[in-house]
C-alpha atoms as one frame of an Amber mdcrd trajectory, in Angstrom:
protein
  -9.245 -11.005  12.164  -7.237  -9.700   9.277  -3.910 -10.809   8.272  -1.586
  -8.888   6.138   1.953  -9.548   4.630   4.318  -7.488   3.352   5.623  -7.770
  -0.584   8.685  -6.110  -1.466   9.098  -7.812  -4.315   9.603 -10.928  -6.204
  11.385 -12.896  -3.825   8.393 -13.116  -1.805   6.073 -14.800  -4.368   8.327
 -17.723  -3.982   9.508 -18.550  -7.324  12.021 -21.134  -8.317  15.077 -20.319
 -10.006  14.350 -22.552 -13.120  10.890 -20.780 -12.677  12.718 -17.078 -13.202
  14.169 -19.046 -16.507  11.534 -20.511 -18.281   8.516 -17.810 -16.892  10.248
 -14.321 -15.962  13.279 -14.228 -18.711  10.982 -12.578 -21.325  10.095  -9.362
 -19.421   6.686  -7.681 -18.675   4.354  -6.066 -21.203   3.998  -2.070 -20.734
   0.461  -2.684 -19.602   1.202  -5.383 -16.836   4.546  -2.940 -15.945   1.917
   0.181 -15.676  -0.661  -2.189 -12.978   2.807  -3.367 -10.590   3.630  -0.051
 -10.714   0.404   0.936  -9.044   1.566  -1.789  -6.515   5.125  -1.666  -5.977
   5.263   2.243  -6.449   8.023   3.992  -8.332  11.340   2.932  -7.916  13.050
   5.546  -6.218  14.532   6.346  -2.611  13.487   9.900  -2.112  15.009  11.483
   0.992  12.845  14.512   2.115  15.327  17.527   3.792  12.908  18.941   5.980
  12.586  22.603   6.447  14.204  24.759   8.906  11.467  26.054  10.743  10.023
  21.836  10.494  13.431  21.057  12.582  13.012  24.286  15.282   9.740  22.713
  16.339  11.175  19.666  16.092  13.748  20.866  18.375  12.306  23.267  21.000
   9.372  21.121  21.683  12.052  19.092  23.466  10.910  18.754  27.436  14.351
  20.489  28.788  13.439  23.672  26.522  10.461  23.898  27.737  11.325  24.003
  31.175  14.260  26.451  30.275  11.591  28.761  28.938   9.377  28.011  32.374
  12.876  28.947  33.951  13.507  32.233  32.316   9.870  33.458  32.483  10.134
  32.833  36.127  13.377  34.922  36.646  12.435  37.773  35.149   9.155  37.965
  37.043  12.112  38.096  40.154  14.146  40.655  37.760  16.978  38.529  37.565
  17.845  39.062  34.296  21.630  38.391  33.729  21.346  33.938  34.463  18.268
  34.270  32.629  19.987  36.208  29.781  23.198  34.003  29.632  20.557  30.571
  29.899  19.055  32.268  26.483  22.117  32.809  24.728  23.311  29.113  25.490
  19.981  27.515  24.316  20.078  29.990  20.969  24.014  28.212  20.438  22.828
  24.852  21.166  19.598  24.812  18.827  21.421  26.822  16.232  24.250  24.152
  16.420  21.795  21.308  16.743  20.224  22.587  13.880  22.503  23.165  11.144
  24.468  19.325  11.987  20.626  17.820  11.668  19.984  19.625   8.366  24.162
  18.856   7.061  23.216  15.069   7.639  19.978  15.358   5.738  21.407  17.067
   2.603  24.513  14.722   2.413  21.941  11.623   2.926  19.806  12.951   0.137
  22.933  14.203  -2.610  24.358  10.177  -1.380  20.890   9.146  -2.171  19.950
  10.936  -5.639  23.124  11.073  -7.389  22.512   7.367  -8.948  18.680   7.437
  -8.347  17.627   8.310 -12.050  18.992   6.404 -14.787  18.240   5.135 -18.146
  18.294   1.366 -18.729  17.140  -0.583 -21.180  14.166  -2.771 -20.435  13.494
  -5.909 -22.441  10.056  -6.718 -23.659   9.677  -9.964 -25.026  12.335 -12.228
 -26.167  13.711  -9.423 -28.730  12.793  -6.103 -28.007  14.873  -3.807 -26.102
  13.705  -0.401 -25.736  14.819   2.690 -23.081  13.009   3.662 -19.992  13.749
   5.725 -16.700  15.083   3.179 -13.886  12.706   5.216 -11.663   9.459   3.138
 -14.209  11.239  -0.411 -13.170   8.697  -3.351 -10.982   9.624  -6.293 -10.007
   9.504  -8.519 -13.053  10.775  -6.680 -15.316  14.156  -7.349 -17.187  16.803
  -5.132 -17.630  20.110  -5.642 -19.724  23.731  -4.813 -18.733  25.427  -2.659
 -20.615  29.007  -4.102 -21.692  30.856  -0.662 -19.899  29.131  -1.526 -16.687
  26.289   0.763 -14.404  24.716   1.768 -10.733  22.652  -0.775 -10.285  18.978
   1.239  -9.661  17.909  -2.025  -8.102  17.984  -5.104  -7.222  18.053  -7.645
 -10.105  19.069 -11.466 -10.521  21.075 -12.512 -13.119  19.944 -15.107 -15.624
  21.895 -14.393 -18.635  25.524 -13.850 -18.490  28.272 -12.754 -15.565  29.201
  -9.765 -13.855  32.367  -7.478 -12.088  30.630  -6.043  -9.220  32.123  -3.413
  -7.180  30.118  -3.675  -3.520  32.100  -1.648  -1.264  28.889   1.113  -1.027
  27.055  -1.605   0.757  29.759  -3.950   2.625  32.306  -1.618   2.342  34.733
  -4.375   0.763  37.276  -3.086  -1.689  37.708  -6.058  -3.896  35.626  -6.203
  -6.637  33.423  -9.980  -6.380  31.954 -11.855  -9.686  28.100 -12.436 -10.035
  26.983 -15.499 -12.145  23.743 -16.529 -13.573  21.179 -17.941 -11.630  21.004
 -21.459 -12.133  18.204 -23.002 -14.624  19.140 -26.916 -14.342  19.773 -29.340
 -11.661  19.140 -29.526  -7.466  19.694 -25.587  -7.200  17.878 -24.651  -9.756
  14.611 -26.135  -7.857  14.808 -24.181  -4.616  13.045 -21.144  -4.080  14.841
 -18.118  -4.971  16.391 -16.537  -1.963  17.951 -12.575  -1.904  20.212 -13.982
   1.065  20.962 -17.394   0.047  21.224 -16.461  -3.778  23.365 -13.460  -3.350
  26.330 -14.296  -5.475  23.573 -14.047  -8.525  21.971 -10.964  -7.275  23.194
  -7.530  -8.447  22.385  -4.718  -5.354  20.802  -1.438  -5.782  23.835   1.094
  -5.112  26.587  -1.028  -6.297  28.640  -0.820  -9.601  28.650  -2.963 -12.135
  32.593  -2.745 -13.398  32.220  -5.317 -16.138  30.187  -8.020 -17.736  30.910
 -11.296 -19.094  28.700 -12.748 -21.996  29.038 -15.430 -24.555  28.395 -15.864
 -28.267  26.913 -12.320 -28.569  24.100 -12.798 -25.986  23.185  -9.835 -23.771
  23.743  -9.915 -19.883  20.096  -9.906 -18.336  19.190  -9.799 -14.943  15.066
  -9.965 -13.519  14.150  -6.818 -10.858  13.031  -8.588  -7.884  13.163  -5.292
  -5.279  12.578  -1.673  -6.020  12.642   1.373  -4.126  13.329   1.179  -0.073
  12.727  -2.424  -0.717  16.331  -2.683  -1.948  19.337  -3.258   0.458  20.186
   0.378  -0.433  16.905   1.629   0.248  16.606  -0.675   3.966  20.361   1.021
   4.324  18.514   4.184   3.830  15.773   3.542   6.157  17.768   2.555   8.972
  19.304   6.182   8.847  16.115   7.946   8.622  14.534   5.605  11.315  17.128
   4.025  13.871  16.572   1.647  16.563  16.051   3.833  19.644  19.795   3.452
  21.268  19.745   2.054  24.739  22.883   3.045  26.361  23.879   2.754  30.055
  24.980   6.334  30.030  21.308   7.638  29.096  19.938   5.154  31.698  21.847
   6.602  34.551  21.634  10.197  33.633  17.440   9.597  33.312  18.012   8.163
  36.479  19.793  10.172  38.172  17.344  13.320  37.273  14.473  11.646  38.032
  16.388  11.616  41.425  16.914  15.917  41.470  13.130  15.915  40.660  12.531
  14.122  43.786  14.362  15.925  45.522  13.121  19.110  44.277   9.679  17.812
  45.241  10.714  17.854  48.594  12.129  21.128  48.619   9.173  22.725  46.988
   6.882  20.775  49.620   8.973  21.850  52.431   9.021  25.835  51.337   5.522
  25.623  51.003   5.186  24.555  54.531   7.553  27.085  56.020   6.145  29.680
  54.177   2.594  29.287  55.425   3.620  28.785  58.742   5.244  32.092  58.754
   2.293  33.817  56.755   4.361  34.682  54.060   2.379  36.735  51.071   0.892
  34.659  48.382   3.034  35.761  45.898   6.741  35.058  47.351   5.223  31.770
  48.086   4.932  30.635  44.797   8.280  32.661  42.976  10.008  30.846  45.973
   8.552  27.278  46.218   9.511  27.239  42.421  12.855  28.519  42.392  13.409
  25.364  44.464  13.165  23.163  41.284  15.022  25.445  39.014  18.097  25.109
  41.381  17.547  21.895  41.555  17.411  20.235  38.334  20.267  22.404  35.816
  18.409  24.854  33.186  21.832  24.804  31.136  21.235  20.950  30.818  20.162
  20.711  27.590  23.429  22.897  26.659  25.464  20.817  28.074  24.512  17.607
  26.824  24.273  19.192  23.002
């Protein structure tokens, strides 16, 4: 049987902090950056809008649709054509409404979402040379350096070189601006494993600003990528709005519950007419139209209106 884990980055390699100084401060050659790249993918968070017509089918396929249209079709074979005309206009409003909120959240997601995703940094290779590159080319491993007038972090990145004014409030939503120091290279600390969570006052956030740096005699603030793409806070921020938790609420619970209960009951009803019907040799045809009028009575065609 097959085991496999999950790398996001390189936290999960388990390096030690005086490991990212002495063995990941130098940066990654353009040929080792090209083969993680084929790994780790290109760092971006691309939020897809889908189409209208993607979200109607979306949308209609819904089970209470359905058995409006089932509804309608069967009014109108009893030419009862105003209900079935004013259940039609309701479910046009409601999926029209439904619609247009669903698509509003996807295009404000994905302007949130691309207006920092594309940047130019400068990545170092080697001890000395600096040269510019599209954030959307970083890996983990490579090394990036701060500019002095601050940036939107287009990752996530430890610092090893030099401190930081970090503005967080588009991830914790505090206003107050916190200070990021290097990661430490000597000592107890500087033996443990890095850690994202436990390390976090040396870790710079995709999303966040950088409001100012701190470096001494002339040295550059560097920090190493260790997460790229929907690997980043941001991007597991972003994920958890594409992709909730399915909500468990007492409300749904009880109204699920308590049509499961009409359906029963409509069951009964439609059982019952049946009956009746043959016993008084009704035609065929009224049969049927009648036995399932039962559960359109029953359980509420506006429903889905309503609950929109």
């Amino acid at each position: 049987m097959q085991n496999f884990e999950l790398y996001q980055g390189l936290e999960d390699v388990r390096v030690s902090c005086a490991c990212i100084h002495s063995e990941h401060s130098s940066g990654l050659s353009k040929t080792l950056q090209d083969f993680r790249r084929l790994f780790f993918g290109e760092n971006e968070i691309a939020v897809r809008v889908p189409s209208l017509f993607q979200l109607l089918i979306k949308e209609v396929l819904n089970p209470f649709y359905i058995f409006q249209l089932f509804s309608v079709i069967l009014w109108s074979a009893e030419d009862y054509y105003y209900y079935a005309t004013a259940i039609v206009f309701m479910s046009v409003v409601s999926i029209a409404t439904s619609l247009y909120n669903i698509r509003k959240q996807y295009v404000m997601l994905h302007d949130m979402v691309a207006a920092h995703s594309v940047v130019r940094v400068s990545v170092c290779r080697g001890d000395k040379d600096i040269e510019q590159a599209m954030s959307t080319e970083l890996v983990p491993g490579d090394v990036i350096a701060v500019p002095a007038n601050g940036m939107v972090m287009p990752c996530d990145a430890v610092l090893f070189q030099g401190n930081c004014v970090v503005n967080e409030s588009m991830l914790t939503g505090e206003s107050v601006p916190v200070t990021k120091t290097s990661l430490p290279s000597t000592g107890e600390e500087a033996a443990r494993c890095y850690n994202m969570e436990e390390h976090k006052r040396h870790t710079l956030f995709c999303g966040t600003r950088v409001i100012q740096t701190r470096y001494y005699a002339g040295e550059l603030v560097k920090a190493v990528v260790v997460r790229t793409g929907f690997s980043t806070e941001k991007g597991q921020l972003v994920r958890s709005i594409l992709y909730p938790k399915p909500t468990d609420f007492k409300l749904y619970r009880d109204a699920y519950l308590f049509l499961l209960c009409l359906v029963g009951v409509a069951g009964i009803g439609f059982i019952y007419t049946i009956v009746l019907s043959i016993i008084s040799k009704v035609p065929a045809k009224t049969i049927i139209i009648e036995s399932l009028d039962i559960v359109t009575i029953t359980v509420p065609p506006a429903l889905p209106a309503a609950m929109t």
